[in-house]
VMD Tcl script that draws the C-alpha trace (Angstrom):
set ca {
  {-180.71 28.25 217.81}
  {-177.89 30.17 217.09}
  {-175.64 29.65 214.06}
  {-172.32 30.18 216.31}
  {-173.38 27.86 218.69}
  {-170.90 25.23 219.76}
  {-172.66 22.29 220.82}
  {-171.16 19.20 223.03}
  {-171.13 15.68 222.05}
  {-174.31 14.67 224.04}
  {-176.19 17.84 222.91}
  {-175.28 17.14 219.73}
  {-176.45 13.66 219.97}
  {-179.75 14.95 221.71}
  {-180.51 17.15 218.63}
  {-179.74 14.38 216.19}
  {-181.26 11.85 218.68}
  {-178.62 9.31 217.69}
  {-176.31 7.55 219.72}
  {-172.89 8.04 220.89}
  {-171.07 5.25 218.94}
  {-173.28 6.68 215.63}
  {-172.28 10.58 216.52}
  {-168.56 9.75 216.72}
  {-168.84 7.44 213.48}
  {-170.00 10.41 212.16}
  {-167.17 12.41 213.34}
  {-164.29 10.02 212.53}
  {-165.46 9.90 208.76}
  {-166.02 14.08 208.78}
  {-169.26 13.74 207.63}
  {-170.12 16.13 210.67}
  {-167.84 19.15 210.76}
  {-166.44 19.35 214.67}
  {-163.55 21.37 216.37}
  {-161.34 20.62 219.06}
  {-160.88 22.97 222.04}
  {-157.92 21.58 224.57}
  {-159.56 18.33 224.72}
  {-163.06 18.93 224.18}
  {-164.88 18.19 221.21}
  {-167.24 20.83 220.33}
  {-169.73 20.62 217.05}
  {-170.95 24.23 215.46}
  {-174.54 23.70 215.07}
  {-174.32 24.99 211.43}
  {-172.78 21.45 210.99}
  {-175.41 19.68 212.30}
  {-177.62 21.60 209.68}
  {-175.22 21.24 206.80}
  {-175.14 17.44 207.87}
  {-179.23 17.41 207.71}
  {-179.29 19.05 204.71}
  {-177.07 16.92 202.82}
  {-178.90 13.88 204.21}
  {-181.99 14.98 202.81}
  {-180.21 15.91 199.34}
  {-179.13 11.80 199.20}
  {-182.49 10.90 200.01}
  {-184.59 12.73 197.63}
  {-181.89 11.10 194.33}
}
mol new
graphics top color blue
foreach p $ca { graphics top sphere $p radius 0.5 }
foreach p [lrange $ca 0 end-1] q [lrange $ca 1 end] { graphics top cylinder $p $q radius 0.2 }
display resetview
């Protein structure tokens, strides 16, 4: 995986293995980091680990 990557919103959801109502909730309340491109939404995949990351952080308190 590349950090630059720029992954769609079903990739994204694939890596995560969440669904698409759950990705977007994540979206909508920026606990995932996203971009827009035109109208595409694209997610870096450095977001998706940042967003892992911090998930595991909460966890472990």
């Amino acid at each position: 995986m590349r950090d630059d990557e720029l992954l769609t919103v079903p990739e994204a959801m694939a890596r995560l293995k969440i669904g698409r109502s759950a990705l977007y909730d994540l979206l909508r309340t920026r606990r995932l980091a996203s971009l827009t491109i035109g109208r595409a939404r694209r997610i870096p995949t450095h977001a998706l680990a940042d967003y892992v990351q911090r998930h595991l952080e909460e966890a472990t308190r």
